[in-house]
C-alpha positions as CSV (number, residue, x, y, z in Angstrom):
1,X,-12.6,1.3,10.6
2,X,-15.3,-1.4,11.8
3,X,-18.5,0.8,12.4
4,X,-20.4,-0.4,15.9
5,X,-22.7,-3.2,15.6
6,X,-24.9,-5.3,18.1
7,X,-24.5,-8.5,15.9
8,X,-21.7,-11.1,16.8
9,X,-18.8,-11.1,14.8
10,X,-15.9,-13.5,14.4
11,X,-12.3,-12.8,14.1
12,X,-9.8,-14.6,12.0
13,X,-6.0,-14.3,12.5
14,X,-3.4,-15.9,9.7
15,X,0.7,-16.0,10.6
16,X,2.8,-16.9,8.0
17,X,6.5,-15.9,8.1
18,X,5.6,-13.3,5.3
19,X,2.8,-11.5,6.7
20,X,0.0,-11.2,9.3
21,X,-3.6,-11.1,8.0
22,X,-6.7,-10.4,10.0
23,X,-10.1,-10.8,8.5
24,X,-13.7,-10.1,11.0
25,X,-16.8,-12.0,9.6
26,X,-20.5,-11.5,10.5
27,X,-22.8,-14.5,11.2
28,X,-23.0,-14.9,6.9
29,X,-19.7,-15.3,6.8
30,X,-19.7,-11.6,4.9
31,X,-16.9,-9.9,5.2
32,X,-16.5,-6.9,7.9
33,X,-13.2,-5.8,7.6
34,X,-9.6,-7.3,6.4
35,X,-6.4,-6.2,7.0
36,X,-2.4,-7.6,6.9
37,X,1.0,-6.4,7.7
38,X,3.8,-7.9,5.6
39,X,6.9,-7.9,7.3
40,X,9.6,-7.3,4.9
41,X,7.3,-4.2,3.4
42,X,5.8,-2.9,6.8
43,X,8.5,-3.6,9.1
44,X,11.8,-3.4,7.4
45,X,13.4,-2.4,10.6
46,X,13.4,-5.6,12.0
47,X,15.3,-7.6,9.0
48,X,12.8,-10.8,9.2
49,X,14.3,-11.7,5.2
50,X,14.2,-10.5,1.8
51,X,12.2,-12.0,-0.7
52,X,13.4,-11.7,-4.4
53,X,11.1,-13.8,-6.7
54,X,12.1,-17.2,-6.0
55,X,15.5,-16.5,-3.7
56,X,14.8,-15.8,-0.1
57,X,17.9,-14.2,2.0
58,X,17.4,-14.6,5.6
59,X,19.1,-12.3,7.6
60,X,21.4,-13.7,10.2
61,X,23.1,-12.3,13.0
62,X,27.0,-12.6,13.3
């Protein structure tokens, strides 16, 4: 978790079709606190693809 701090931060977001990443800078640019979800891993329920080395199997509805 972020602990409270009085000092501006800045938030960075990153969508890709294999993940979500989330990173929080401080006015340095130093790192806060990073985070991502990848779909396939995280979220299987949804069937956004499979990714097997270089082959990628989208799922399709019929």
């Amino acid at each position: 978790t972020m602990a409270a701090s009085a000092a501006p931060c800045y938030l960075g977001w990153d969508f890709s079709t294999q993940q979500l990443k989330v990173i929080v800078v401080d006015e340095q640019l130093r790192v806060i606190y990073e985070d991502n979800i990848n779909f396939d891993k995280d979220l299987p329920e949804f069937g956004v693809g499979m990714y097997c080395g270089r082959l990628i199997s989208m799922c399709v509805d019929k």
